[in-house]
C-alpha positions in Angstrom: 85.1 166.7 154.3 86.2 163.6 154.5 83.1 161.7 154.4 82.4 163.7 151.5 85.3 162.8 149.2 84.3 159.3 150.0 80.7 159.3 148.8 82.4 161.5 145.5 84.7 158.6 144.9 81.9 155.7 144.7 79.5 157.8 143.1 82.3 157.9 140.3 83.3 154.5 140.7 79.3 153.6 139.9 79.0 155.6 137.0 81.8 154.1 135.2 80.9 150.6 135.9 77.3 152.1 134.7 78.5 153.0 131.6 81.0 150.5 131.0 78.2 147.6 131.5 76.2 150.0 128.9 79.2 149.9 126.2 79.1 145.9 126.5 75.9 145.7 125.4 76.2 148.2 123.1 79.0 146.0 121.2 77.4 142.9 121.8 74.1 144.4 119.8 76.4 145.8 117.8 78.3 142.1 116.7 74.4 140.5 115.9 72.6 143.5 114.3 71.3 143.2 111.0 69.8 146.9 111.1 71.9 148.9 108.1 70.8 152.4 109.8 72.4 151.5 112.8 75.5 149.9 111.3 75.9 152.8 108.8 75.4 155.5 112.0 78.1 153.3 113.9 80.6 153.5 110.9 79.8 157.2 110.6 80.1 157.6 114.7 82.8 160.5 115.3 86.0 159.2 117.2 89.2 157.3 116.1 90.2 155.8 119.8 91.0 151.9 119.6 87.4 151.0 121.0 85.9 153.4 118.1 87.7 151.7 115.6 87.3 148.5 116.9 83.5 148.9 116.8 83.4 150.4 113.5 85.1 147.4 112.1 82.3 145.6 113.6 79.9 147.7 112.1 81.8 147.5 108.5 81.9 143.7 108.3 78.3 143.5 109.3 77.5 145.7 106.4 79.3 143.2 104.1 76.2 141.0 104.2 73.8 143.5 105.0 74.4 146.8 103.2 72.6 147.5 100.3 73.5 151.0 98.2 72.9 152.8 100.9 76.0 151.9 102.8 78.1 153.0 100.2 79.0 155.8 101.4 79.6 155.1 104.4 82.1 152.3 103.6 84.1 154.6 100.9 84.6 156.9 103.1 85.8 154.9 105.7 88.8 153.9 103.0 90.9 157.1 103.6 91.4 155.5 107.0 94.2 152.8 107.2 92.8 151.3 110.4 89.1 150.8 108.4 90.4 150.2 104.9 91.1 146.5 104.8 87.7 145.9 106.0 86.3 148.0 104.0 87.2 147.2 101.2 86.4 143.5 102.0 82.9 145.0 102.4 82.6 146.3 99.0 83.8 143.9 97.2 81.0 141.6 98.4 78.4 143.8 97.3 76.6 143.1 93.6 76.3 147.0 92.9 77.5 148.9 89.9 77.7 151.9 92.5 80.3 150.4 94.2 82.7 150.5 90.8 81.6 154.3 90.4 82.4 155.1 93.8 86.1 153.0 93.8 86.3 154.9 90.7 85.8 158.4 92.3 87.8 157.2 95.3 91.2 156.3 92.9 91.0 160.5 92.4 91.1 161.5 96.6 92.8 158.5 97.9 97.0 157.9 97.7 99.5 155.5 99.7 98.0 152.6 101.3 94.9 153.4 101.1 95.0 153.7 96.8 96.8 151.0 97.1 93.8 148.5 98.6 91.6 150.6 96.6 93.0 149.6 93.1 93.6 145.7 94.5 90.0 145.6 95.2 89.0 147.1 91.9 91.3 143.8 90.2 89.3 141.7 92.6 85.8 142.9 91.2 87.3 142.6 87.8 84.7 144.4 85.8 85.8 145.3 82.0 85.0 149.3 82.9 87.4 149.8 85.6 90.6 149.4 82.8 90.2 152.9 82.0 90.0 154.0 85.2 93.0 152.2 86.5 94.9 153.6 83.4 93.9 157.4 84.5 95.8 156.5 87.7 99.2 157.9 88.4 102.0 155.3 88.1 104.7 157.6 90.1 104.3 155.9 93.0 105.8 152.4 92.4 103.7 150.3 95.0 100.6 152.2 93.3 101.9 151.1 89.6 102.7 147.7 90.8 99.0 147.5 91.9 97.7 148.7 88.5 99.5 146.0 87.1 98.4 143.2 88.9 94.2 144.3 88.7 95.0 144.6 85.0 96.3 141.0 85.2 93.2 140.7 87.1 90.4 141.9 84.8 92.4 140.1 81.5 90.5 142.2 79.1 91.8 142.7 75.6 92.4 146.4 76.9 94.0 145.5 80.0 96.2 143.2 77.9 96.6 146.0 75.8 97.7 148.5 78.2 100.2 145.9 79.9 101.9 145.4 76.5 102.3 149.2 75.9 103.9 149.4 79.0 106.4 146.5 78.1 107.4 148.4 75.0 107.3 151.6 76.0 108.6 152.1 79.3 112.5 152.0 80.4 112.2 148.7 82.1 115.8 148.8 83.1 115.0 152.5 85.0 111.7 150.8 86.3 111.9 150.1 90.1 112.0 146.4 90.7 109.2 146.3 92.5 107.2 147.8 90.0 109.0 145.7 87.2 107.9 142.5 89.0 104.2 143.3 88.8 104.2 144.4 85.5 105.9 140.9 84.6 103.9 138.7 87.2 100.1 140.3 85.6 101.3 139.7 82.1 102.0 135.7 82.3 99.2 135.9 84.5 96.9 137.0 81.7 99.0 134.4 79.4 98.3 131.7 81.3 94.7 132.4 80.9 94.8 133.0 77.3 96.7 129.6 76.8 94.3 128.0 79.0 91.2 129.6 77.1 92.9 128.1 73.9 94.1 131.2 72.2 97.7 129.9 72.2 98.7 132.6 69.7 98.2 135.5 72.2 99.6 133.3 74.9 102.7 133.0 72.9 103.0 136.3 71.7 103.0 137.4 75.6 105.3 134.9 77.0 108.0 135.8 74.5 107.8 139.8 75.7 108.4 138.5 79.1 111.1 136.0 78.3 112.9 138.7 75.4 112.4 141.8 78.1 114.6 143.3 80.8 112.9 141.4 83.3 113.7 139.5 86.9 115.2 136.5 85.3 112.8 134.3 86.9 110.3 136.0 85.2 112.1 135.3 81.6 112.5 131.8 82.8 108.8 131.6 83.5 108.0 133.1 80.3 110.8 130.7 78.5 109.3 127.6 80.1 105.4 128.1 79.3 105.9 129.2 75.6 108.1 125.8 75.8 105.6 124.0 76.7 102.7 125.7 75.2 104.0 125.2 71.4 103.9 121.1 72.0 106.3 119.4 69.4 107.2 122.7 67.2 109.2 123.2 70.5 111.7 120.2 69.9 113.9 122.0 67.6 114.5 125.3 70.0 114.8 122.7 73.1 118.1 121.0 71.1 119.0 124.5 70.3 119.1 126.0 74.0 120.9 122.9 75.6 123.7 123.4 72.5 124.1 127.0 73.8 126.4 129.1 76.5 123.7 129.6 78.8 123.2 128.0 81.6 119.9 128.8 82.9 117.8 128.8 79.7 119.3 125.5 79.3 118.0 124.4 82.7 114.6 125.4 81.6 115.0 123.3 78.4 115.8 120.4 80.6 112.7 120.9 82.9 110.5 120.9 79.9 112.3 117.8 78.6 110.4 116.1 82.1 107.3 117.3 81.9 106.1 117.2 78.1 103.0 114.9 77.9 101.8 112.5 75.2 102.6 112.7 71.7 105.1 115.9 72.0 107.2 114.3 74.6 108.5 111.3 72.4 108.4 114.5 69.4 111.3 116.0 71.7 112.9 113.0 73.2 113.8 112.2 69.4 115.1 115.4 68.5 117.0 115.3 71.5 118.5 111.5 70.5 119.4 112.5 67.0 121.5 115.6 68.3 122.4 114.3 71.6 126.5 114.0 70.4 126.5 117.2 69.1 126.1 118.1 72.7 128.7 119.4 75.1 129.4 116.2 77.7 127.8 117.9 80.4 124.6 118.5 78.6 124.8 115.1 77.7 125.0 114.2 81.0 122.0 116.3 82.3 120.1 115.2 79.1 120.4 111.6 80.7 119.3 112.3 84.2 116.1 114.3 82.5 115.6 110.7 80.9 114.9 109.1 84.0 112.1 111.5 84.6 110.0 111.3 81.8 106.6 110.2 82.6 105.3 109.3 79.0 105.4 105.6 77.5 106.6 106.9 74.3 109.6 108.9 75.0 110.4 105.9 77.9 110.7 103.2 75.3 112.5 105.8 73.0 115.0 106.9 75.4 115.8 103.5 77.2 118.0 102.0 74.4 120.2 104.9 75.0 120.3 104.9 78.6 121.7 101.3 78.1 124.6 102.5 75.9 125.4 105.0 78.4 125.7 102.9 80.6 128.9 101.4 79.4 130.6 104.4 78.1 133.6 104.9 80.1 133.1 108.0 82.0 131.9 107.2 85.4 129.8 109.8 85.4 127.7 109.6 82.8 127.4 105.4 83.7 126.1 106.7 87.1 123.5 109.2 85.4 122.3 106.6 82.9 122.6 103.9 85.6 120.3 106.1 88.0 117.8 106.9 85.5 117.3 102.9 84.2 116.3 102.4 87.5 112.8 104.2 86.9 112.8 102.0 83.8 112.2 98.7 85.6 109.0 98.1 83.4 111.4 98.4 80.3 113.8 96.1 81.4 114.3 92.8 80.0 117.0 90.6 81.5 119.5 90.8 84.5 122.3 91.1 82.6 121.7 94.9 82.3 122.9 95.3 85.8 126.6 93.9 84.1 127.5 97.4 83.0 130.6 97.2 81.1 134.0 97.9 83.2 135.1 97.8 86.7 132.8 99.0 89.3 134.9 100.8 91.6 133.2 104.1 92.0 131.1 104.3 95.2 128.4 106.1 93.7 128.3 103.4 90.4 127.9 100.4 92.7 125.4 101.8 94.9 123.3 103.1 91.4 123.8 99.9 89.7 122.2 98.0 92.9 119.2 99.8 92.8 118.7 99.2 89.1 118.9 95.2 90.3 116.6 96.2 93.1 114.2 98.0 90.8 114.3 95.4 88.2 113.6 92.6 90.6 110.6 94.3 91.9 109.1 94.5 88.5 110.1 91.3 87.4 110.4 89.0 90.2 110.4 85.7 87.7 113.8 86.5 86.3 115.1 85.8 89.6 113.6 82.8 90.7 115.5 79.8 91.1 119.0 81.6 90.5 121.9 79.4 91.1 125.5 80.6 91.9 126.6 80.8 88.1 124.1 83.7 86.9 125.5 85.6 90.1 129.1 85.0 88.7 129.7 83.7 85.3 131.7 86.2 83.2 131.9 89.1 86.1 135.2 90.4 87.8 134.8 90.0 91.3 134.1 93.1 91.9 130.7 93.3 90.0 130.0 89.9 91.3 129.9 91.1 94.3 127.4 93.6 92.8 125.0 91.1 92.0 124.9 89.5 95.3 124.0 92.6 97.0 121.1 93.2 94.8 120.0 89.9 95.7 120.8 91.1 99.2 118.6 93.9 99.1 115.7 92.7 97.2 116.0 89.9 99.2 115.3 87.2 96.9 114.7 84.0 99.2 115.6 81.8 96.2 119.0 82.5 96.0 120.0 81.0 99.4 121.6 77.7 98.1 123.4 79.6 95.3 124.9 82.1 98.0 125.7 79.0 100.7 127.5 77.5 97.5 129.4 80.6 96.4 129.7 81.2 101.0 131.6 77.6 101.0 133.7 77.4 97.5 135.0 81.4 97.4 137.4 83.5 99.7 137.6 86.9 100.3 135.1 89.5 99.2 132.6 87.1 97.4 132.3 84.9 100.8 131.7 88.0 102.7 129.1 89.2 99.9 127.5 85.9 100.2 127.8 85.8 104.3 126.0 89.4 104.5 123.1 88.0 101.5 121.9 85.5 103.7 121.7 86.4 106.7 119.6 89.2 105.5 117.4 87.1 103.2 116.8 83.6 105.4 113.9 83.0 107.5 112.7 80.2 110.3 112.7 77.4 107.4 115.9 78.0 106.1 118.2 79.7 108.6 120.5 76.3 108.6 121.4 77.8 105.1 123.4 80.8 107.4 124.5 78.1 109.9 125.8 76.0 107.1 127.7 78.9 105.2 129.3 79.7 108.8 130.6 76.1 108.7 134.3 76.5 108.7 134.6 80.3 109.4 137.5 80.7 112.1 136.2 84.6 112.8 134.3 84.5 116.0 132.8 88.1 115.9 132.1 88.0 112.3 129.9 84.4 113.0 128.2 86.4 115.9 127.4 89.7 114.2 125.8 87.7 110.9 123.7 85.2 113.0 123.0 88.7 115.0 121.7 90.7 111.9 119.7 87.2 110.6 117.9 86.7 114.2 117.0 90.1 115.3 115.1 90.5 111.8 112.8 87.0 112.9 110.4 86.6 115.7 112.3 85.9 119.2 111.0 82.6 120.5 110.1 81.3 116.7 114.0 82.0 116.0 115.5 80.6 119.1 113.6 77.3 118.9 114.6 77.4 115.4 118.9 77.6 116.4 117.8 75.3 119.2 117.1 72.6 116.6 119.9 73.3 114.5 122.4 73.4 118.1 121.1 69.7 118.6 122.7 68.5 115.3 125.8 70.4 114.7 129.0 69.1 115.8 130.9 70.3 118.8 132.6 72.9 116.9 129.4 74.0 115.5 127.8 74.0 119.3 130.4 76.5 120.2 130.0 78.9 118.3 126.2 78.8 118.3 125.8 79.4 122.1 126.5 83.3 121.7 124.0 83.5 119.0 121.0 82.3 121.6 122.6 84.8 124.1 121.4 87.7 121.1 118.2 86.4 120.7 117.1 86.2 124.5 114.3 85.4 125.8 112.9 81.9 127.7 113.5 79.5 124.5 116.8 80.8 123.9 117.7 80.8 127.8 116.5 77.2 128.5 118.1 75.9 125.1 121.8 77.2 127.0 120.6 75.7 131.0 120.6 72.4 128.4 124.1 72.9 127.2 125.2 72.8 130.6 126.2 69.6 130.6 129.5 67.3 129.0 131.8 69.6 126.4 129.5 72.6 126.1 129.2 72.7 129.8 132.0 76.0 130.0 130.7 77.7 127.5 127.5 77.3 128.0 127.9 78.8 132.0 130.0 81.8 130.5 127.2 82.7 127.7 124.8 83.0 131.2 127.2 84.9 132.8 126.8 87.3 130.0 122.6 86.8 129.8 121.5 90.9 129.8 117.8 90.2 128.3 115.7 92.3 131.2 112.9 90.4 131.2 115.1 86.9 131.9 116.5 87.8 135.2 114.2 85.3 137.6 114.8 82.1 135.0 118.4 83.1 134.6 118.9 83.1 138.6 116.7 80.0 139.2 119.0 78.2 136.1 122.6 79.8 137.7 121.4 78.7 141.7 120.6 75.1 140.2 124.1 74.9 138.7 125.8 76.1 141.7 124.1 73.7 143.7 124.6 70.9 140.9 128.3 71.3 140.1 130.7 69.3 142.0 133.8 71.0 140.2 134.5 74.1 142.2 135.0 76.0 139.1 131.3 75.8 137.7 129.6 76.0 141.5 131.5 79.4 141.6 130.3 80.6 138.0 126.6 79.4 138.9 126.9 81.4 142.7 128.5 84.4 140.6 125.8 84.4 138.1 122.9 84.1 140.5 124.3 87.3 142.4 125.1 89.3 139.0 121.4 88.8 138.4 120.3 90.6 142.1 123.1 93.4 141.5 122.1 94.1 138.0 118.6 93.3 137.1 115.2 95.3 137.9 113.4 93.1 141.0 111.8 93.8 144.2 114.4 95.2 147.1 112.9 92.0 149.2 113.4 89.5 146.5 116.9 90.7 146.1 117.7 90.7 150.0 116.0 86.7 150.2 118.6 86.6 146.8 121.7 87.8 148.9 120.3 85.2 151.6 120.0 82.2 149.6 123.9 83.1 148.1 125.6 83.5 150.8 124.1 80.0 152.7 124.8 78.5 148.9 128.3 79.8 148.3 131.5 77.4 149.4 133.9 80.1 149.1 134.6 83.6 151.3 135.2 85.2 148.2 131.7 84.4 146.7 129.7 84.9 149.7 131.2 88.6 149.8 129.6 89.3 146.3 126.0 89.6 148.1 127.7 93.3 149.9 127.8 94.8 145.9 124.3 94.1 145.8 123.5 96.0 148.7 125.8 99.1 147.3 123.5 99.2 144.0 120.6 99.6 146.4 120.3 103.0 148.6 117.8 102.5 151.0 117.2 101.5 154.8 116.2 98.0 153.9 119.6 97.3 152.5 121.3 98.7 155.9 119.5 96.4 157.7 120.3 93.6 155.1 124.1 93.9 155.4 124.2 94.5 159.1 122.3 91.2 159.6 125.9 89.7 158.7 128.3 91.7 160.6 127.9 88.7 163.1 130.5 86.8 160.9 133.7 87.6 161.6 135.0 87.9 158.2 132.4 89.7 156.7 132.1 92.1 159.6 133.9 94.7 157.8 132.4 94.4 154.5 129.2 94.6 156.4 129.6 98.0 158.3 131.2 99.4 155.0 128.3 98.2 152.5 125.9 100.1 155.5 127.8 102.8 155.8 128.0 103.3 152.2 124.4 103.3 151.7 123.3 105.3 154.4 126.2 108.1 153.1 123.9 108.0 149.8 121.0 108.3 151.4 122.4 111.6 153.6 123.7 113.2 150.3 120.3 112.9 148.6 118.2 114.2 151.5 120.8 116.6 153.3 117.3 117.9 155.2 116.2 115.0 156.4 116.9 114.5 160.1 116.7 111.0 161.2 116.5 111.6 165.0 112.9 113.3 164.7 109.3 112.3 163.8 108.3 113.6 160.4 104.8 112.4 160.7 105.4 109.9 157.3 105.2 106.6 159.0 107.4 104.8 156.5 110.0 108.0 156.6 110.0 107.3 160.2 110.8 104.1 160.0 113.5 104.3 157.4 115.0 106.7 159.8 114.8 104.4 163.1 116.5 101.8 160.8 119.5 104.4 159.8 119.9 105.4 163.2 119.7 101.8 164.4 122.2 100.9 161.8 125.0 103.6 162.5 125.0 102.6 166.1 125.1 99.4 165.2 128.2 100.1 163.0 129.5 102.2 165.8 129.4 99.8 168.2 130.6 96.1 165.9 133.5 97.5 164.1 137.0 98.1 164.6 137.4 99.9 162.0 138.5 103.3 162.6 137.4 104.6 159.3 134.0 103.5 159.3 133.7 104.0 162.7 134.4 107.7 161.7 131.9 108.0 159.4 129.1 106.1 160.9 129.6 108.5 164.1 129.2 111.9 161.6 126.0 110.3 159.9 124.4 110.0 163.6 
């Protein structure tokens, strides 16, 4: 019996792999055939389970490129199905029949939902004059269905269809409409305006963007309507664009105002006059919109038009309107004639002014560089508070005109206060390798230390690092002791080898102190081995006590805090502590081996708990490290053979070490501690 259920089971088991190998290469003839009777007799296949309709969708797209009449039936009856319909549809529209339109036609009569729905979108889609009737035979109870009539009328675009969308406008309740059907309506007719106005019958395209824009539609939809007829009458519009910015409301006005920017030719300068010769019989707030839309206007015309007003508005008193006018003159940098635009009228305290007025001078200098060549210190203050002085020197700032570095060092050296500050900040933006002695020079004199480093900072980090340092290394050579001073902390900014061998040179006579604290402070990555080789040679060097302890320090600071080789730091610790005259400096080499957790650096520090002094500090450093070690691999136990021969090692030199520890010190601490690590 059993034996027999057995053999039942595979014979079953073979029958379905049988005839699910057959069904794979039934869909994979199925995805290349070119064979309409089989495609058509796949489509018409009983069966609606997921691999049914997954092959008749197959079987319906393959029929888009290879069905002739005699699929037509076929694929209209598959469009009562929503899981076929898209394709369907997609099918029939491809094909250059007039049976297809007779049978969507027939189809609009059986079909409803979803499925009328596609039906009428594809009919739009095929666009044939014909189809208007039928789509106006359809019901329209069913908003989604009337929204669809809608848009294939906007489709098609016939005189009818135009027609047909019209009546609807003017007969319907569009207040009781159903937005959803409202929006179509309004979408397909400036749809078929657009096309009108594009075909040049400008008339018809009028006539139907007014019934939008005068009709109970979505406002955006009157806006839309509002904004093409605008645009569509060309300079007979400049009279009802004064009109709707003089009125209560708001959003018509808005669409006046984006007209105003994108007029072309002829009929923008048309309304950018109208708009001049009524603009003070406009409230101040259209006035001040009508000013921003000024800096927007793309034409030549209306530009040179506009721009003598922009420059009155610019010195009327309200802030506001200065900033609007000020903004937009700075997209007029072609039309602008001298600097002395920039001078707007009256104080410049508003945040928002200053910062509009300096990209005018920006703007302006980039489109005429030759008005500020050569500019001395009087053109950046004569007649100007100090406050729009200031102004000036920032556009100079940040158009960086090189020119103006002698005028700035002169203003730097003769003015206090916010004009030597303005001056400062100029050039150490705009000098370069040839002229940075034009910074050093301004700094001459200035008693704020960290104002001197942070203006050389912002002047160097802009130039190229070696370039720049030999470049304060031959100004540091000629300045006076004062001078000298404050220039060491500027080479400690720039880094790199010029900068660091330029400061090993100051270590000698006056600058000698400062010069050993600036390397003391050296943090450029890539300098750590010349830094230490410079701080050991001043250690060994310096017979005051003072500077062999700074050089000692510094040479350790470099193994504690910069990226090297764990061997190179141990010879490091080495070298210190046979250099070092003093107990306290020869300890420093234990910190180094606390940055470090690793068996190497047990070893290290135990190698000098044979001085009696240090024997503490040795066991600690080593019990230190090997406690960081423990806490980072709590699994690893050092008293057996992992197999990793460097693991193994490590371990024998852990072991070794806490013994070592155990056994040397007197401390009952570490002695503690050492004894719970082994």
């Amino acid at each position: 019996m059993r034996t027999n259920l057995i053999l039942a089971l595979l014979t079953s088991a073979v029958l379905a792999f049988s005839a699910n190998v057959a069904n794979a290469q039934a869909w994979q003839e199925l995805q290349t055939s070119t064979d309409e009777a089989a495609l058509i007799a796949a489509v018409e296949k009983p069966g609606d389970s997921p691999e049914d309709i997954h092959d008749k969708n197959v079987a319906v797209k393959r029929l888009s490129i290879y069905g002739t009449p005699k699929a037509i039936p076929a694929l209209v009856a598959s469009l009562s199905n929503e899981k076929l319909n898209f394709n369907a549809r997609f099918a029939l529209e491809a094909m250059p029949f007039d049976e297809v339109d007779a049978a969507l036609a027939a189809a609009t009569k059986e079909l409803q939902g979803a499925c009328l729905v596609g039906v009428i979108d594809t009919i739009g889609v095929r666009a044939k004059a014909d189809s208007v009737a039928v789509l106006k035979a359809i019901s329209l109870d069913d908003p989604a269905v009337q929204k669809a009539v809608y848009a294939a009328c906007g489709m098609i675009g016939t005189d009818e269809a135009v027609d047909f969308l019209v009546s609807e406008a003017n007969t319907k309740d569009l207040g009781a409409m159903e937005y959803y059907a409202l929006k179509g309506l309004g979408d397909a007719i400036l749809d078929v305006a657009q096309d009108r106005e594009q075909s040049g019958d400008v008339a018809k395209a009028l006539e139907l963007y007014a019934l939008v824009s005068g009709k109970s539609f979505p406002k955006y939809e009157q806006e839309a309507g509002l904004y093409r007829a605008l645009l569509a009458q060309g300079d007979a519009s400049a009279a009802q664009v004064v009109e709707l910015l003089k009125g209560d409301d708001a959003s018509v006005a808005d669409v006046a105002l984006k007209t105003i920017r994108e007029y072309k030719g002829e009929v923008s300068a048309k309304v950018v006059e109208a708009l001049l010769g009524a603009f003070d019989s406009l409230s101040a707030e259209r006035q001040l919109l009508v000013a921003r839309a000024f800096g927007d206007l793309k034409e030549d015309a209306a530009r040179k038009l506009a721009f003598p007003k922009l420059v009155d508005l610019a010195k009327v008193e309200s802030v506001d309107m200065r900033v609007a006018a000020t903004k937009a003159l700075k997209k007029y940098a072609g039309e602008l004639e001298n600097v002395a635009l920039t001078r707007v009228e009256g104080k410049a305290s508003n945040d928002e002014l200053v910062a509009a007025k300096i990209a005018l001078g920006v703007a302006l200098q980039k489109a005429k560089p030759a008005l500020f060549e050569n500019i001395s210190a009087s053109e950046l203050l004569d007649d100007l508070d100090e406050t729009d002085a200031v102004i000036e020197i920032k556009i100079v700032e940040n158009a960086r005109v090189k020119s103006a570095g002698k005028a700035l060092v002169k203003i730097a050296t003769e003015r206090q206060g916010a004009l030597r500050d303005a001056a400062l900040s100029a050039l150490s933006e705009i000098v370069e390798l040839d002229d940075l002695n034009l910074l050093v020079d301004a700094l001459n004199g200035e008693t704020d230390d960290a104002k001197v480093d942070w203006l050389l900072r912002a002047a160097c980090t802009r130039l190229p690092r070696e370039e720049c340092a030999a470049a304060v290394a031959d100004i540091f050579k000629k300045e006076s002791l004062e001078q000298k001073l404050k220039t060491l902390p500027l080479l400690k900014q720039i880094g790199g080898q010029t900068a660091l061998n330029a400061v090993a040179d100051a270590c000698a006579g006056q600058t000698l102190d400062k010069a050993t604290q600036i390397l003391g402070e050296w943090n450029t990555p890539e300098d750590g081995p010349r830094l230490a080789e410079i701080s050991l040679a001043i250690a060994k060097q310096a017979k005051d006590n003072k500077y062999h302890s700074r050089g000692i320090r510094g040479y350790v600071r470099v193994a504690r805090q910069f990226e090297l080789p764990i061997a190179t730091k141990i010879e490091m610790c080495k070298t210190a502590f046979a250099t070092a005259r003093r107990a306290e400096d020869k300890a420093l080499i234990f910190e180094v081996f606390k940055r470090n957790i690793n068996a190497e650096n047990v070893a290290a520090a135990l190698e000098y708990a044979q001085y009696p002094e240090f024997k503490d500090a040795a066991c600690d450093a080593a019990v230190f490290v090997a406690e960081k070690i423990r806490v980072s691999q709590p699994a690893w136990n050092w008293n057996e053979a992992s197999g990793d021969a460097a693991k193994d090692a490590a371990a024998k030199i852990l072991v070794d070490g806490m013994k070592k520890v155990v056994e040397t010190t007197t401390n009952a601490d570490l002695k503690a501690r050492a004894q719970k690590l082994l």
